[in-house]
ZAMARGU-4260 file (C-alpha; in steps of 0.2 Angstrom, whole numbers, plus 5000, padded with zeros to 4 digits):
<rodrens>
0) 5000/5000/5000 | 5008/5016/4998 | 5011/5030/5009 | 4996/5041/5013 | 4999/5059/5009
5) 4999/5075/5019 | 5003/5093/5015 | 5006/5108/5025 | 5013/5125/5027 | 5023/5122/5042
10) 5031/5102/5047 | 5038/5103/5063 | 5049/5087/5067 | 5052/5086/5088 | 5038/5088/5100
15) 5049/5097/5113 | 5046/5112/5120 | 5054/5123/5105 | 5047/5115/5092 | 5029/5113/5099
20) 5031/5132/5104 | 5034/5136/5084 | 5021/5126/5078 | 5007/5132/5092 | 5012/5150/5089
25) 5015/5148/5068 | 4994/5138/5070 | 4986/5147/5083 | 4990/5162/5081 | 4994/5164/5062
30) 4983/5151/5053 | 4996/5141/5047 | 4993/5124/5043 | 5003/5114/5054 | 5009/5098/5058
35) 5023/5091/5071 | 5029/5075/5073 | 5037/5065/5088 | 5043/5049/5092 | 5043/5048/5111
40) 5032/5060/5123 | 5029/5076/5121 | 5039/5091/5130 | 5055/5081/5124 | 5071/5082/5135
45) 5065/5094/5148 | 5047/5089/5152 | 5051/5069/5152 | 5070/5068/5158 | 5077/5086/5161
50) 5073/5103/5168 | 5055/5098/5177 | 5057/5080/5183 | 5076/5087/5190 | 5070/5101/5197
55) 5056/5092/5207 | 5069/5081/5213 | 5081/5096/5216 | 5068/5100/5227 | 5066/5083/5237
60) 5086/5084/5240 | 5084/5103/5247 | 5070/5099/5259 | 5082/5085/5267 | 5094/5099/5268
65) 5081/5109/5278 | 5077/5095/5288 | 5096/5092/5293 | 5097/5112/5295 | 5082/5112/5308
70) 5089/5106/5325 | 5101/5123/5324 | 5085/5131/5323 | 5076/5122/5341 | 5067/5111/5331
75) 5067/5091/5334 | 5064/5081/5318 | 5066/5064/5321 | 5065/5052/5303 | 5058/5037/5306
80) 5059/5030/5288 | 5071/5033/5276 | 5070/5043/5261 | 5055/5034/5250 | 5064/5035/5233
85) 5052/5025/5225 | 5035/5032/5230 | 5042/5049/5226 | 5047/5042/5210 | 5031/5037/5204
90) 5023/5053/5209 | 5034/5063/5200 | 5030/5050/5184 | 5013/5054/5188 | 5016/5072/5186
95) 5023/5071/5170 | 5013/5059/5162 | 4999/5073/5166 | 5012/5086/5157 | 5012/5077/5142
100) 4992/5074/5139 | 4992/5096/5143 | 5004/5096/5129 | 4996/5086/5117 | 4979/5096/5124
105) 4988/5112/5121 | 4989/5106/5101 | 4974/5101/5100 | 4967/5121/5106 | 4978/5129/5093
110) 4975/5116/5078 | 4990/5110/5077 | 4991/5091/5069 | 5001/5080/5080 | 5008/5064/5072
115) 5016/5051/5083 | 5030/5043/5073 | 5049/5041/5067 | 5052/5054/5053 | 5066/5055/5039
120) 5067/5066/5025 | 5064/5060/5006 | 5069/5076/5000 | 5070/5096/5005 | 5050/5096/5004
125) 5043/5079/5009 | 5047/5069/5026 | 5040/5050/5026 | 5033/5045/5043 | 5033/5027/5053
130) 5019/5027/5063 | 5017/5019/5079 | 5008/5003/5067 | 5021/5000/5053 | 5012/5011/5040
135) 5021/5025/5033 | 5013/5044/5029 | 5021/5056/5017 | 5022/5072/5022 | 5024/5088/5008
140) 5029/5104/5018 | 5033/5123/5011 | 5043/5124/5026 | 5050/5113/5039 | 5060/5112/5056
145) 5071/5102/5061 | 5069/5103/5080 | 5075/5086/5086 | 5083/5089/5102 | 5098/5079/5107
150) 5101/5064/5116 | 5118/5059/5132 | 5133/5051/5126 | 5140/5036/5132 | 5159/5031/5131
155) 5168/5018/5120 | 5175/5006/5135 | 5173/4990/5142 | 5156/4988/5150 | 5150/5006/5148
160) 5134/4998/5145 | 5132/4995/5162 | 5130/5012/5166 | 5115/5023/5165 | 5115/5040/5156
165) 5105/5057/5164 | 5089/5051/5154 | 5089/5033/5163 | 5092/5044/5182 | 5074/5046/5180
170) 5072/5026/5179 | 5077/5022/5194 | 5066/5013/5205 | 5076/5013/5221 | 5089/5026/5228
175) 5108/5018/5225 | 5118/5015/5238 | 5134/5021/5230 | 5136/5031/5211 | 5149/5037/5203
180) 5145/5049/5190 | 5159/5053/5177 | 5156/5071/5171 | 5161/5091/5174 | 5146/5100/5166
185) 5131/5106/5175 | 5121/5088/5174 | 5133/5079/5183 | 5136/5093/5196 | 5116/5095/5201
190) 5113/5075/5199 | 5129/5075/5212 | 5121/5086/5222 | 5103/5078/5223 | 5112/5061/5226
195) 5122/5066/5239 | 5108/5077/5251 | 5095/5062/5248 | 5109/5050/5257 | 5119/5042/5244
200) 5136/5039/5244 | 5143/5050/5229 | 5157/5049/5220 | 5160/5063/5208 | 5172/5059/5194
205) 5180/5074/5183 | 5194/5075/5169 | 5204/5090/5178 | 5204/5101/5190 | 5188/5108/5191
210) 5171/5107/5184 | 5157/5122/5176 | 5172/5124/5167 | 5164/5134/5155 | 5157/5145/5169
215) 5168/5160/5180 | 5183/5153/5189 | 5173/5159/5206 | 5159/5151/5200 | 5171/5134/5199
220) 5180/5138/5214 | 5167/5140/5228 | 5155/5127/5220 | 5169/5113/5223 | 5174/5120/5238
225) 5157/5119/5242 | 5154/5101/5239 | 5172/5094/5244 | 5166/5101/5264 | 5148/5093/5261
230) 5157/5078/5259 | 5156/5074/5242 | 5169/5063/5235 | 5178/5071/5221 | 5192/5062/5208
235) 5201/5074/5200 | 5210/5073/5184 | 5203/5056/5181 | 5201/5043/5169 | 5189/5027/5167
240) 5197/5013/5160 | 5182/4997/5163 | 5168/4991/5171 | 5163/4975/5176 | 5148/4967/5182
245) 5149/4959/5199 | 5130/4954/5201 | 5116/4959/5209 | 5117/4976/5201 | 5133/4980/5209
250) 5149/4984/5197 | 5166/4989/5200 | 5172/5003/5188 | 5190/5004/5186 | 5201/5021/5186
255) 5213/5034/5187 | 5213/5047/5195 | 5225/5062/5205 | 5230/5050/5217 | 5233/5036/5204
260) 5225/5017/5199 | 5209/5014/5209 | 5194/5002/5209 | 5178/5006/5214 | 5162/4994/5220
265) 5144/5004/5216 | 5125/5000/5213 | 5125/5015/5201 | 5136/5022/5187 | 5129/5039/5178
270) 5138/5044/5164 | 5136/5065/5163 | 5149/5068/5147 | 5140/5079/5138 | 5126/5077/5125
275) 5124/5072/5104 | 5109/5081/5093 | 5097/5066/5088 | 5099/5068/5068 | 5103/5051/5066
280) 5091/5041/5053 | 5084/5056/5053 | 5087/5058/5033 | 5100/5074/5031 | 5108/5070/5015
285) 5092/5070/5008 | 5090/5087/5009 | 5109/5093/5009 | 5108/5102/5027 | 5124/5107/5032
290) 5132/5098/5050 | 5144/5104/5059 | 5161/5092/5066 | 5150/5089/5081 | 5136/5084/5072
295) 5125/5098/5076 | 5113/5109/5060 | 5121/5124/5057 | 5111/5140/5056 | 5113/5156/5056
300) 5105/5171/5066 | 5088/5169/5061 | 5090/5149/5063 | 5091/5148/5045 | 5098/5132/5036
305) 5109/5133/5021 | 5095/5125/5013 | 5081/5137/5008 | 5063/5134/5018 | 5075/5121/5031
310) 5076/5128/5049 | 5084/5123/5064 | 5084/5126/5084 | 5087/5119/5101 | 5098/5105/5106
315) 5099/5101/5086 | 5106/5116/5081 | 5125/5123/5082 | 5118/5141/5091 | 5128/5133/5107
320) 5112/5136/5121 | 5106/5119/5125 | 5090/5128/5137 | 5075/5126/5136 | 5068/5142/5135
325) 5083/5147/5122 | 5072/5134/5110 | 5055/5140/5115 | 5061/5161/5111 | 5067/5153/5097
330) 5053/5143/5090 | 5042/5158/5092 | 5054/5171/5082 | 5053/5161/5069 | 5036/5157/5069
335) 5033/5178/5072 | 5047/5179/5055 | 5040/5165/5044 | 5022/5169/5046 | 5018/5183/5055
340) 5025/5196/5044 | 5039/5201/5055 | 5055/5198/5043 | 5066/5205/5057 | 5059/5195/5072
345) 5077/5181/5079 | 5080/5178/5096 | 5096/5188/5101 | 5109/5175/5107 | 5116/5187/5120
350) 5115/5189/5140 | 5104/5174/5140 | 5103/5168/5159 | 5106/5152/5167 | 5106/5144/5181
355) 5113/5128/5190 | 5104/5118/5202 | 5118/5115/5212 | 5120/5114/5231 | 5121/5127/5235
360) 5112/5136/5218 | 5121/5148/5203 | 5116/5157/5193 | 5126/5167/5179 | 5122/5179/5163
365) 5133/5188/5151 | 5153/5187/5151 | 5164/5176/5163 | 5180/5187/5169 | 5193/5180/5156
370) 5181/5179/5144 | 5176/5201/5147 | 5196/5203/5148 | 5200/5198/5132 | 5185/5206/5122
375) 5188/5224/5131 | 5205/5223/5137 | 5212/5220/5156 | 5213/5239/5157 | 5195/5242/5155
380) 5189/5230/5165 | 5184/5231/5183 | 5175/5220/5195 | 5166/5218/5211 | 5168/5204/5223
385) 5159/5198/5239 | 5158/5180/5250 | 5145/5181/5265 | 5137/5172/5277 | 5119/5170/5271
390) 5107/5175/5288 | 5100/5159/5285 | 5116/5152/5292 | 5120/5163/5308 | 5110/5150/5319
395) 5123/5136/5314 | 5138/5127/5318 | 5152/5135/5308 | 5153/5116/5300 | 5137/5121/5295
400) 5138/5137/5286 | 5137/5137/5266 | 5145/5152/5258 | 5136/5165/5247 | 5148/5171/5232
405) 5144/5187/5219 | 5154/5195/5205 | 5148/5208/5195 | 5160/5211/5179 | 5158/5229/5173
410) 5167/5236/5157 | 5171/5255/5152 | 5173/5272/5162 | 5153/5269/5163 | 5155/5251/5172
415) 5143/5243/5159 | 5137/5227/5169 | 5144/5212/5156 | 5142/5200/5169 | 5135/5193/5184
420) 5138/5176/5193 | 5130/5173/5209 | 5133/5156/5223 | 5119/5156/5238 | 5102/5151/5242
425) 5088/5160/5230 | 5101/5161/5216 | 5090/5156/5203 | 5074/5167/5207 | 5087/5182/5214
430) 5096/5179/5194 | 5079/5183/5184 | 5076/5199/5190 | 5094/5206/5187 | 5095/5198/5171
435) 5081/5212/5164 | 5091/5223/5172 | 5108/5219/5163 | 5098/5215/5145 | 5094/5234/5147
440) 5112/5238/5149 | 5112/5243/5165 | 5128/5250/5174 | 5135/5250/5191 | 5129/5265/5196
445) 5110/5260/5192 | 5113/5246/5204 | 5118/5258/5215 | 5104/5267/5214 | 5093/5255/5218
450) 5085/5256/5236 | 5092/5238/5246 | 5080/5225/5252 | 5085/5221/5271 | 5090/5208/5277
455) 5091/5200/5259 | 5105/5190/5250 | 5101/5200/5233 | 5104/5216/5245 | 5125/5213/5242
460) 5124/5216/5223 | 5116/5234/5223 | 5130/5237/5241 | 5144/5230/5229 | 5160/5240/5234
</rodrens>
């Protein structure tokens, strides 16, 4: 039988958040005629295995923070049960499962065509489509996105296999006794952190020195500091050569590390070691699409392919801002550009904030130190420093005391505010507000002039001396 056959203004292949933003903005609120395609659940990476589910379990490890916190504050909270990984699994499955029927509902409202399906490209205008039953639809498209996401990697050694990447955290039925989780980025760092406040042994395994290493070197100073004194086990410069499966879903993972050979026995290895965009099968030399050496779409500004009527965004793209509300701005730009008569309308790439959902929280926008010294020169950079005792943490022990860490990094006589990096409690809420501030150029003196809020953390960056 041959394929059945669809046509449309607007094929949208990836139902994550900034591909379903394109298509519900380019349908409901332009009239296109749209259609989106995915092969797993809707809200892609951060509904199903990122952003929501982590931070929900973020929260989980930061309430037993809390509850270990309390006795300095006269209270008496006695556990009579351990943690309950698996019940507080299944309600944070339950949660999502009812994000992904909004999503789909979401569609539906702004007539959007939603097609469950493996898709690949026949040519720069028709995508075939292997439905969930075998059969195969062919789709004709004026225009089409390619908004696929990405996907972790794993290694190439001996019994890697037996590992679990970030996506496969959210799988896991009871809480480990004992991980290790190979990685320096921001995954590895917040699942280290969640791991660790929930009771599990945690081993934290990184290729150098440091990790965030793509963040300010205070930012990767204090947060390590930070997590050597919580008791966090951290292998510096360190290297995996095997893994080997010792039964009972125990495994003994081989290494090197700054101190030299070692073996280590665990119920749980996590690979963190960075991420691929999910374009394999997916039919690119069909269409001539242009990859870059890590695989990635390349586009340019406006998301544009170098094929005409072919966009990119997201983790699928080579823009360099795997967040998930980089590919939601982006999808709606492009949807304002291609249909909504707005040929100017792109995302602007810079002073995009971020946070990490550390223990303690960061949160950064704009330029790290080095990065502002060697656009503007060291002469014309200057910045402001400050590490507190957060209020919060007068009633404790000095053991007990996490450190609160700001920089601003301001260029020019007018101190033009490039950067921000902040370490403490609140970081991410106190981040939002002052990342309007520095989108609108502000300068030092305009956080100067702003009245402080007493007795706040967020009080020390508008104080900053």
């Amino acid at each position: 039988m041959a394929p059945i056959q669809k046509e449309c203004d607007y094929l949208v292949i990836g139902g994550g958040s900034g591909g379903l933003a394109s298509a519900r903005r380019a349908s409901g609120m332009y009239g296109a005629k749209t259609i989106a395609i995915e092969s797993s659940r809707l809200g892609g990476t951060c509904v199903n295995v990122g952003c929501v589910p982590k931070k929900i379990t973020w929260n989980a490890a930061t309430i037993a923070e809390t509850i270990h916190e309390a006795k300095a504050y006269g209270f008496t909270v006695q556990q009579t049960k351990p943690f309950d990984w698996t019940t507080f699994k299944h309600k944070r499955d339950a949660y999502i499962k009812r994000l992904n029927g909004i999503y789909e509902s979401n569609l539906h409202k702004d007539k959007v065509e939603y097609i469950h399906g493996r898709a690949r490209f026949l040519s720069p205008k028709s995508v075939e489509v292997k439905l969930d039953d075998g059969t195969l639809q062919s789709i004709n498209a004026k225009k089409i996105l390619i908004a696929v996401g990405g996907h972790p990697n794993i290694p190439d050694i001996a019994g890697a296999d037996l590992g679990i990447n970030s996506d496969g955290f959210f799988e896991l039925e009871r809480q480990p006794k004992r991980v290790a989780i190979i990685g320096a980025g921001y995954i590895a760092v917040e699942m280290a952190g969640m791991f660790h406040h929930l009771g599990t042994e945690t081993h934290l395994f990184i290729r150098q020195d440091k990790f965030l290493r793509t963040f300010d070197p205070m930012i990767q100073d204090r947060v390590l500091e930070e997590y050597e004194r919580q008791g966090l086990r951290v292998h510096k410069r360190s290297s995996q050569q095997s893994v080997a499966d010792l039964g009972n879903g125990w495994k003994k993972l081989a290494y090197t590390d700054a101190e030299g050979k070692g073996e280590l026995e665990i119920d749980c290895l996590l690979w963190a070691i960075g991420r691929a965009p999910e374009v394999e099968g997916l039919g690119l030399d069909k269409t001539g699409v242009k990859l870059d050496k890590r695989g990635h779409v390349t586009v340019d500004e406006y998301q544009n392919t170098n094929v005409d009527d072919i966009y990119a965004l997201g983790d699928a793209c080579d823009r360099g801002f795997e967040l998930t509300p980089v590919a939601i701005a982006a999808g709606r730009r492009l949807s304002d550009r291609l249909f909504g008569g707005q040929p100017s309308a792109k995302l602007e790439y810079d002073d995009i904030p971020s946070v990490v959902f550390a223990h303690p929280e960061v949160g950064t926008i704009g330029l790290t130190e080095p990065a502002a010294r060697e656009k503007f020169g060291d002469e014309n950079v200057k910045t402001y420093n400050t590490t507190f005792t957060d209020l919060y943490f007068t009633m404790m022990e000095a053991e007990g005391k996490s450190p609160t860490s700001y920089k601003l990094v301001c260029v020019g006589k007018e101190e033009k505010v490039v950067g921000l990096h902040i370490m403490g409690l609140g970081s991410s809420e106190i981040l939002q507000g002052f990342g309007v501030a520095i989108k609108m150029g502000a300068t030092k003196k305009d956080f100067d002039r702003c009245v402080a809020i007493h007795p706040t953390s967020a009080e020390e960056l508008v104080t900053l001396k």
